[in-house]
N, C-alpha and C positions, 0 to 999 in steps of 0.2 A: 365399390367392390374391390376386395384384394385383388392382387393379380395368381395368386396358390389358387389352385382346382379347388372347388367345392368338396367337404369330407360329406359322405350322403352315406347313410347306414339306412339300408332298405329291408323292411319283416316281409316278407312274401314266400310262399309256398311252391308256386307255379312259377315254373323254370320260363314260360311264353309271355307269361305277363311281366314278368322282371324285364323281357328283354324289350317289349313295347316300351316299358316306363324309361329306360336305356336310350331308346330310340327317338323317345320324346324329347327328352331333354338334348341329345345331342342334334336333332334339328333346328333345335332355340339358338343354339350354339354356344350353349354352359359348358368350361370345363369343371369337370366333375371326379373325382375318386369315389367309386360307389362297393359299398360293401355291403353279401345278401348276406341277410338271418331267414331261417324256412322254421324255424322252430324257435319255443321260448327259451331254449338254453343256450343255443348259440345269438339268440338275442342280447340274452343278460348279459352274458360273457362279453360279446364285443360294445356292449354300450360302457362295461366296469375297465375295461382296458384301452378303449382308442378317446378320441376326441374329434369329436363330429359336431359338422357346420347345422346339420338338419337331419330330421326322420324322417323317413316315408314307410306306414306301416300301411298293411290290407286291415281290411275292416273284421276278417274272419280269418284265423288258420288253427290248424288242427290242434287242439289245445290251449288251446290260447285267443285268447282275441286283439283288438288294436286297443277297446278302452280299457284292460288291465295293462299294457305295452304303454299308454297314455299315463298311468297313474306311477308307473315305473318313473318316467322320464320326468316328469312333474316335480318326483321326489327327491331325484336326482339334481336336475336340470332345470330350474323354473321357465328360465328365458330361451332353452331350446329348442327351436322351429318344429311341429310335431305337425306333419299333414299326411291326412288318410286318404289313401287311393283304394276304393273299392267300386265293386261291380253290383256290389248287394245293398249297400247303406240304403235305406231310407230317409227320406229330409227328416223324420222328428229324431231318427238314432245320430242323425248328422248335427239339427241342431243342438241336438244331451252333449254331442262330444264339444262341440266349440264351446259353452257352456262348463262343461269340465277341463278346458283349457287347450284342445285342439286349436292349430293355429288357422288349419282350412282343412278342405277335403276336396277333393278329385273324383269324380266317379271316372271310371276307366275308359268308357267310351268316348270320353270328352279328354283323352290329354293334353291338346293342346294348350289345355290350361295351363297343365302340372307346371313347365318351365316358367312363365308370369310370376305362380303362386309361389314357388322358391324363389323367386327374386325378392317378389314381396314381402313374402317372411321374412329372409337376409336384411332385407332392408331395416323394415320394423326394427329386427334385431339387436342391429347395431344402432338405432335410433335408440331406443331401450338403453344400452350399454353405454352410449355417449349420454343418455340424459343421468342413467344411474352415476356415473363417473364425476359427472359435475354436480350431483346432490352429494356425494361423495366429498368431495373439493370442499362443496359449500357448508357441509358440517365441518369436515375438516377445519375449515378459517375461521368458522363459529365459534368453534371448540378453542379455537389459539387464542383468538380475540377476546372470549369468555376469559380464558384465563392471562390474559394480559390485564382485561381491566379486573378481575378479580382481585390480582394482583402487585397492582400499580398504587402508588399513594396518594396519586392523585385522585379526585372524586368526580366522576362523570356520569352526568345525567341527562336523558332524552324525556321529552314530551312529545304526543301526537298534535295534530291540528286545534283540541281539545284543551288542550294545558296539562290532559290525566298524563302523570308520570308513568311510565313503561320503561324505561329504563332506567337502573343504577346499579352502580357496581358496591364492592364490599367499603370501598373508602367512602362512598356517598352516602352509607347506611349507618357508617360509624359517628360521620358529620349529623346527620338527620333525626337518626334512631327510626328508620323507618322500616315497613313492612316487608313482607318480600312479591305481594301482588301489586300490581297498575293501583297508583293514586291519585286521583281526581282531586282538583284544587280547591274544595269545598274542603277537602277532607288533610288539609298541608296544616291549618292551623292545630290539627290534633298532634303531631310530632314535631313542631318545633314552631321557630319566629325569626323573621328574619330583619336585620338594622343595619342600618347608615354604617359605615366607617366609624360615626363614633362610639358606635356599639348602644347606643340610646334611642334613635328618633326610628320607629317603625319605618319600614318600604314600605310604599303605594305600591299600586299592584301592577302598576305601569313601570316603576322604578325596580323590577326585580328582574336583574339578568336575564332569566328565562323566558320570561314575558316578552323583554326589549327583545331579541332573538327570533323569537315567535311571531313580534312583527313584523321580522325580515333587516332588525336593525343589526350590524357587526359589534359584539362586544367585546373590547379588550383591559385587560385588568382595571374590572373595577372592581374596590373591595366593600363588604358587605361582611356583618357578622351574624352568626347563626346559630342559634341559642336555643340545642336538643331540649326537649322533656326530660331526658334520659341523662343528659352530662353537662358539660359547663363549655360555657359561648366561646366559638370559636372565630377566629378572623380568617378567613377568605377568598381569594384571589381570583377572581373569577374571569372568565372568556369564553364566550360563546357563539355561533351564527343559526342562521334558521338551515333546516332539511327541506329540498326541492325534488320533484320527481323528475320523471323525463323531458315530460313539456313545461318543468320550469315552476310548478304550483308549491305552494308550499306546505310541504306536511308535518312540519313538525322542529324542533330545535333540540338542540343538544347545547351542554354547557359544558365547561372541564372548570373542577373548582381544586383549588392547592390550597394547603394549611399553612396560612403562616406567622399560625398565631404565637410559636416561640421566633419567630423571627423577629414581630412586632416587638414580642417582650425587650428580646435584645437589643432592638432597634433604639427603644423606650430608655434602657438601662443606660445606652454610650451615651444619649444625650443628656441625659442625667449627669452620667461621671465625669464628661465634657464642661458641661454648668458647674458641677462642681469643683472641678480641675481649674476653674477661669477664675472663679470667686476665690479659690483657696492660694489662687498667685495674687489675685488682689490683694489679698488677708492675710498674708505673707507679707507683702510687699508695705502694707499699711503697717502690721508690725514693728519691722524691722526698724523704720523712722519713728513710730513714737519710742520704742526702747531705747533709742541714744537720748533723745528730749526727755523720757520720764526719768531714765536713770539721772540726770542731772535735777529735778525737780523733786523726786525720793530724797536724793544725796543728800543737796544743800539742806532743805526743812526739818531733815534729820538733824544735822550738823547745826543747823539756829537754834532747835527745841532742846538740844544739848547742853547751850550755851547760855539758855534761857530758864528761870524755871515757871512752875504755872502761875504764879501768880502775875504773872508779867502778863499788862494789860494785850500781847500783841501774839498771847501763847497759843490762843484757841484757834487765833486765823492763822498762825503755821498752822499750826495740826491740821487744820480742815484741807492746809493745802498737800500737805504729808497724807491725809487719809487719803483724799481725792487722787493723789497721785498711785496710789497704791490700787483703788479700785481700780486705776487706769489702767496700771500694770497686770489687772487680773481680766482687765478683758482682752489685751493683748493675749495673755497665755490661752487664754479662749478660742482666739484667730488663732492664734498657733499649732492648738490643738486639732480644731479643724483642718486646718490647710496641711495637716500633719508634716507639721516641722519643727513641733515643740523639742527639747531634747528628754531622752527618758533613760533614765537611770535604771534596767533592768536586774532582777534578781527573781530568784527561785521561790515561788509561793502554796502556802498550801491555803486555796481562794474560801473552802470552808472557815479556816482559821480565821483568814481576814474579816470576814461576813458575821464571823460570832464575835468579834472584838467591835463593830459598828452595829450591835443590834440593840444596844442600848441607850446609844443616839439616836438612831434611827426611827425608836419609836418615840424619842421626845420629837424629834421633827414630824413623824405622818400626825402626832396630835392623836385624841383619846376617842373619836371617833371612828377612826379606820384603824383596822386587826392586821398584823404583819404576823405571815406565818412565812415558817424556812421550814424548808426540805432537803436537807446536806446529803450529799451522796458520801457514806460513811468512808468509800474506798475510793474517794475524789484521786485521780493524780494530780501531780504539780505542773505548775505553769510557772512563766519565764513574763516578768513584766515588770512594769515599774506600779508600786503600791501605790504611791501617792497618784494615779490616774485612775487605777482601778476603783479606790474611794469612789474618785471624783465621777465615775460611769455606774457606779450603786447610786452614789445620793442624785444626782440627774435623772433620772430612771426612775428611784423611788418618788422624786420629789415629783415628776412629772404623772406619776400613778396618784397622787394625792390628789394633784391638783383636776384629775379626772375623775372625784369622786366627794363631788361639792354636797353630799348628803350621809357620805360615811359608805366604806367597804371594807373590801379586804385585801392587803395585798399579799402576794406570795409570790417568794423568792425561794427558789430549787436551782440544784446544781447536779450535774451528770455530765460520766463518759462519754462521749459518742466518737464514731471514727467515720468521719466527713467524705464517702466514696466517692465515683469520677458520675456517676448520675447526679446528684447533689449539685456539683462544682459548675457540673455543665447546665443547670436548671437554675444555679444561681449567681450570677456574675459578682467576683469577687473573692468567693470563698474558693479555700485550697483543700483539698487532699490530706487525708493524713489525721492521727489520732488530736483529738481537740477537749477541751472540757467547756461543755455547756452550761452558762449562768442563763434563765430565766428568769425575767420579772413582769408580771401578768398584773393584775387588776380586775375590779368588777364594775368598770367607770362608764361611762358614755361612750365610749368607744370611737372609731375615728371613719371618716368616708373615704373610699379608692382615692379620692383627688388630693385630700387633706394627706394621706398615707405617701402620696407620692412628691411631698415637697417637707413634709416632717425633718427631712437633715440638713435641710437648706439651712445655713446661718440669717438670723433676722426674721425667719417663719415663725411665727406663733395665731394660737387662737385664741390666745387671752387677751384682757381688756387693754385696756392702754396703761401704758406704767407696770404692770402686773407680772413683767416677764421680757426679757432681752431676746429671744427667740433665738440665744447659741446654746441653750443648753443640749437637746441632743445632735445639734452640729458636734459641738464639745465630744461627744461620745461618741458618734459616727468615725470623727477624725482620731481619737486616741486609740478606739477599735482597730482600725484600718490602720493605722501604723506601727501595730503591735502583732501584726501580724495577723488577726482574725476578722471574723466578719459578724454582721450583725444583721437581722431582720426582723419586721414586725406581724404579727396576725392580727387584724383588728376588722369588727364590721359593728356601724352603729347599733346602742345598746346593747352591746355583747361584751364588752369589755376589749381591755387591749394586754397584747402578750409582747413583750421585745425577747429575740433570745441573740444573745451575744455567746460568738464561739473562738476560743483562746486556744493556741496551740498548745498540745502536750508538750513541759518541756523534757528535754531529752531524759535518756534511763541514765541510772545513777545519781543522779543530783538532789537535793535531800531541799527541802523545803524549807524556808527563813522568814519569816515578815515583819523580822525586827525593825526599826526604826531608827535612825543615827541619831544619838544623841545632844539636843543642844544647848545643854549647858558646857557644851567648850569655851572656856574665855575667848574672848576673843583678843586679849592683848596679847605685844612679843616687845622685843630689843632687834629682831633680826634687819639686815637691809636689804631690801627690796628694790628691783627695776620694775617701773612700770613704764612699757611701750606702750601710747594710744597716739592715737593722730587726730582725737576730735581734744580739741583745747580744753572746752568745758568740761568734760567728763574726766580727762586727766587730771585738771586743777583739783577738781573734786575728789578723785581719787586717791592723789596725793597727799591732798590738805587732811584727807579722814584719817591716812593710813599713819600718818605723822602722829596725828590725835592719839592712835592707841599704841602708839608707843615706838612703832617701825622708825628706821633710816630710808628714806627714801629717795633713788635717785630715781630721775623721769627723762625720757626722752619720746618725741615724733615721729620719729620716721627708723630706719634700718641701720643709717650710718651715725646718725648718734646715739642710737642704742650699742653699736659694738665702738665707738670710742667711751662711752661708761665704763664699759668691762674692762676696756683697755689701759684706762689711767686712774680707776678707782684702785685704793694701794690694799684696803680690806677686803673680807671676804663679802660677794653678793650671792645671799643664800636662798632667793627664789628672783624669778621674773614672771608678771603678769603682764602679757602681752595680747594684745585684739590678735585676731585669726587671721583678717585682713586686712593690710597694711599697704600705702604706696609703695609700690616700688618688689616688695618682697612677702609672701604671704606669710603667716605666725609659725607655720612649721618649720618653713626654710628658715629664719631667724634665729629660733630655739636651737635649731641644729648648728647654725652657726657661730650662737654665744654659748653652749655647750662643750664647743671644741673647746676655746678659750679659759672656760672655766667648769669643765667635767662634775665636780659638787651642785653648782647650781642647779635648783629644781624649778618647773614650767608650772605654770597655771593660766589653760589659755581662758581667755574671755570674746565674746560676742552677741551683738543682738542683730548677725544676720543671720536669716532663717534657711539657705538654702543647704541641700543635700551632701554640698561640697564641705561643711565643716566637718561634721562626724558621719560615716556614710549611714544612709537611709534615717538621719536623727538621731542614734543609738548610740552610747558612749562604749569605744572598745577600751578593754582590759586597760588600767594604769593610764587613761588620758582624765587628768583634771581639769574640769569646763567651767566655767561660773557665767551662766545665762543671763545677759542683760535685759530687762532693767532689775537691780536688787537693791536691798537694803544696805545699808554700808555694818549695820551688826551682820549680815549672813554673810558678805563679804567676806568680812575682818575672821567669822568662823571658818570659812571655807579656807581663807589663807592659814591661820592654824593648822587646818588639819593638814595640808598638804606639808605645812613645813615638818608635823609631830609624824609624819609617813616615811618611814628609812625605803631608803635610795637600793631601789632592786636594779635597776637599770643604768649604766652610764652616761645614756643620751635618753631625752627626751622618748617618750611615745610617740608613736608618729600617729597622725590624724589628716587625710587625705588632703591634697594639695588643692589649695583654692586662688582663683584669679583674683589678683592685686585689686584694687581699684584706688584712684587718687585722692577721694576725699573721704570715703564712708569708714566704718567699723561695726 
């Protein structure tokens, strides 16, 4: 009980009885504030102005009675203590009024009651009032809670003793695709299926989180994929315990399930690029050493078959060993390509141009059986790339679409704008932002499985027979894509065909589109004298020995310090230098800058067959640096040295080409 007086608004007519009822209560010894009404208007009035603990009306007063004084208060006031003290009531009008929501009644002869039955009431009252307050409360938390997990992205789900689902929120419904009534576990296999981690072998029924839970077992993230009616199979995360009542029984489990099915993705994607990134420093690495060996084994065989003509009984095994060394050389540029550290000679393209000047090869390659259709986007923009790659990522692609269509199809090849947004980029690891021109090339072949899809760029993957295929062809594309700045992905589900689309950066505004080709019929002879710096013996003797052949002066030196006494005591002019990149002691750029001072006319042409990023940055040749990519023919050589000499001198030093560490024996 408060310790404030009791507010008592009392209906009575009878000045004598009021004071009994007065009397009563203060021999209980209730403090009270009691307020009379004798009529129903000073009734109305002081019940619409004050605020009272309880009523006490008579059963009868002159116009009015207590059950229309009841139905007032009722209407007002639901939970206010309303007791009739009268002298007239009868038990059946007594028990209509309790009945119509009287809380007691008093007959007057008996007051000793009245004080009890205020307390009573009070009591009730405020039991009423504390229980309303925490039903109150308890919506209240419902309500928060409702919309917490309404709102959460994680997905949580309860079951009773039973297994029937009674609980989920909106993320469990979007994983599910479920109802919005209690689901019974007869009835789960109508809105979805639930699997292993591999997303393959079905759950027992024992194996399904909620189940384990349900027996009272603790479960923490285990994953499970869950494959709607409704949407496509999601992976996971699950953690759940069982629900216990007071005495400890168990009524029921609860699970909390997180999505993290693009996490997997990207989880998927790093180890992939990881794999890829490990092979492509192998492939790199393997490279690098056969292009000093092959260039010497090109070199010379050339240089015999020169010297030799066919009818010389010993003509065909050079050549076989000159071809062989050449294939050799094309599967390095393959590694290369892959491990993207080829170098590429970029220019402004208009790629429909390209596509229509290889469409009449292309269809002597797919053969008479399968239809090539193109779909040129007439308002193609231009791209920045190097052509001879681009080729070589159509005919891989086309070649690869044939070979998927061992009964005859069709293949088609389209091109389109698209602008690569930050949803895109983020959904697919790799790709950048920003305006791109889209080449697809699809098929109507056999199509490929998830597993086969996910090792496709691996170098040495293939599903062909044995012999039938080296399995770098779209490594080869993966890795020329990728370091040309674009990205590439495949659609493919068996018998459906396969769709690759490769996406190439817009090149910049202004720049006008070219896909010419350099021409080679450049002699390849001169009179000029030449330095060649190399520090593998073999490949300089070779170098030397050809460059003499067509016609050059040439001096040679090994290392740094006898490259600049050449410059120094040579009395004529030395009108180019070919020197390795990496050199003991001094790397190719520091050198050129050095015999440059010495002799300002002389022009650079640097050479190497190592493949890392430190030659030309990210592979790319900048403006004005002349490169010759070992291993080569000693005729593209002798061309490339042409040109660079037929090239007037814009510059009085060298280009620069970022600085790279020495090493003592390689090039």
């Amino acid at each position: 009980m408060s310790e404030r007086p009791i507010r008592i608004l009392h209906l009575e007519d009878e000045p004598n009885d009021h004071e009994l009822v007065r009397a009563a209560l203060e021999a209980d010894g209730l403090r009270f504030d009691i307020e009379i009404a004798s009529a129903r208007g000073d009734f109305e009035a002081a019940l619409a102005q004050g605020s009272f603990d309880v009523i006490l009306s008579d059963f009868t007063v002159p116009g009015y009675d207590g059950v229309s004084a009841l139905r007032l208060v009722r209407g007002r006031s639901p939970d206010l203590p309303f007791i009739l003290v009268s002298g007239t009531i009868g038990e059946e009008a007594a028990i209509e009024s309790l009945r119509s929501g009287a809380t007691d009644y008093v007959l007057k002869h008996r007051l000793t009651a009245l004080a009890p039955s205020v307390r009573r009431a009070l009591a009730e009252a405020e039991e009423r009032r504390r229980r309303r307050q925490a039903e109150e409360e308890l919506q209240k938390e419902q309500r928060l809670l409702r919309a917490v997990l309404e709102n959460i992205e994680a997905g949580i789900v309860a079951c009773d003793e039973n297994g029937i689902l009674t609980l989920f929120n909106r993320a469990t419904r979007e994983f599910h695709g479920l109802p919005l009534e209690p689901l019974p576990p007869d009835r789960w296999a109508e809105y979805y299926s639930l699997y292993g981690s591999d997303g393959k072998t079905p759950l027992a029924k024992e194996e399904i989180p909620l189940f384990q839970a349900l027996r009272g077992e603790s479960v923490r993230n285990v994953e499970v994929v869950i494959a709607s009616k409704k949407g496509k199979p999601r992976t996971l995360l699950t953690s759940g315990q069982p629900i216990t009542d007071a005495a400890g029984r168990r009524i029921g489990a609860v699970v909390a399930l997180h999505d993290i099915t693009e996490h997997k993705s990207l989880e998927r994607q790093l180890r992939q690029s990881q794999k890829m990134e490990a092979i492509g420093r192998l492939a790199g690495g393997v490279a690098h050493d056969f292009n000093n060996l092959l260039g010497v084994i090109i070199g010379y065989s050339e240089m015999v078959l020169r010297d030799m003509g066919p009818d010389d009984r010993r003509w065909r095994q050079i050549e076989q060993i000159h071809r062989s060394g050449e294939r050799a050389a094309s599967l390095t540029r393959q590694l290369l390509a892959f491990s993207r550290k080829q170098i590429l000679e970029l220019r402004v393209l208009d790629l429909d141009a390209l596509l229509s000047d290889m469409e009449k090869m292309l269809r002597r390659l797919i053969g008479e059986d399968v239809e090539l259709v193109t779909r040129p986007d007439p308002l193609l923009r231009p791209i920045k790339a190097d052509p001879g790659q681009i080729e070589q990522i159509v005919m891989n692609l086309v070649v690869n679409s044939r070979d998927a269509m061992p009964q005859g199809g069709t293949i088609t090849i389209e091109t389109a704008n698209v602008d690569l947004d930050r949803e895109f980029v983020r959904t697919h690891e790799g790709a950048r932002p920003g305006p791109h021109v889209m080449m697809a090339v699809s098929d109507t072949g056999i199509g490929m499985t998830s597993d086969v899809q996910a090792q496709i760029f691996e170098p040495f993957f293939t599903t062909k027979e044995s012999g039938k295929g080296t399995g770098l062809g779209l490594s080869t594309v993966y890795g020329i894509v990728t370091q040309s700045g674009g990205y590439i992905s495949v659609h493919s589900e068996p018998g459906q065909g396969t769709r690759f689309e490769v996406y190439l950066p817009q090149a910049e505004e202004g720049t006008a589109a070219n896909a010419t080709h350099r021409s080679q019929s450049v002699s390849p002879m001169g009179t000029e004298t030449i330095l060649v710096v190399e520090d593998e013996v073999t490949i300089r003797g070779m170098l030397c020995e050809s460059l003499r052949e067509f016609g050059y002066t040439v001096l040679e030196a090994s290392e740094v310090v006898e490259a600049t006494q050449q410059c120094q005591k040579h009395t004529g002019p030395i009108h180019l230098v070919i020197t390795d990149v990496v050199l003991p002691g001094m790397g190719g750029r520091e050198l050129a800058l050095k015999l440059t001072t010495l002799r300002p006319e002389m022009k650079i042409l640097f050479m190497s067959g190592y493949t890392d990023d430190a030659i030309v940055r990210h592979g790319v040749l900048t403006a004005g640096v002349m490169f010759l990519q070992k291993p080569f023919t000693l005729v593209a050589m002798a061309r490339k040295v042409r040109e660079v000499l037929d090239t007037p001198v814009i510059e009085s030093k060298p280009p620069e080409v970022p600085s790279v560490t020495t090493h003592p024996a390689r090039g």
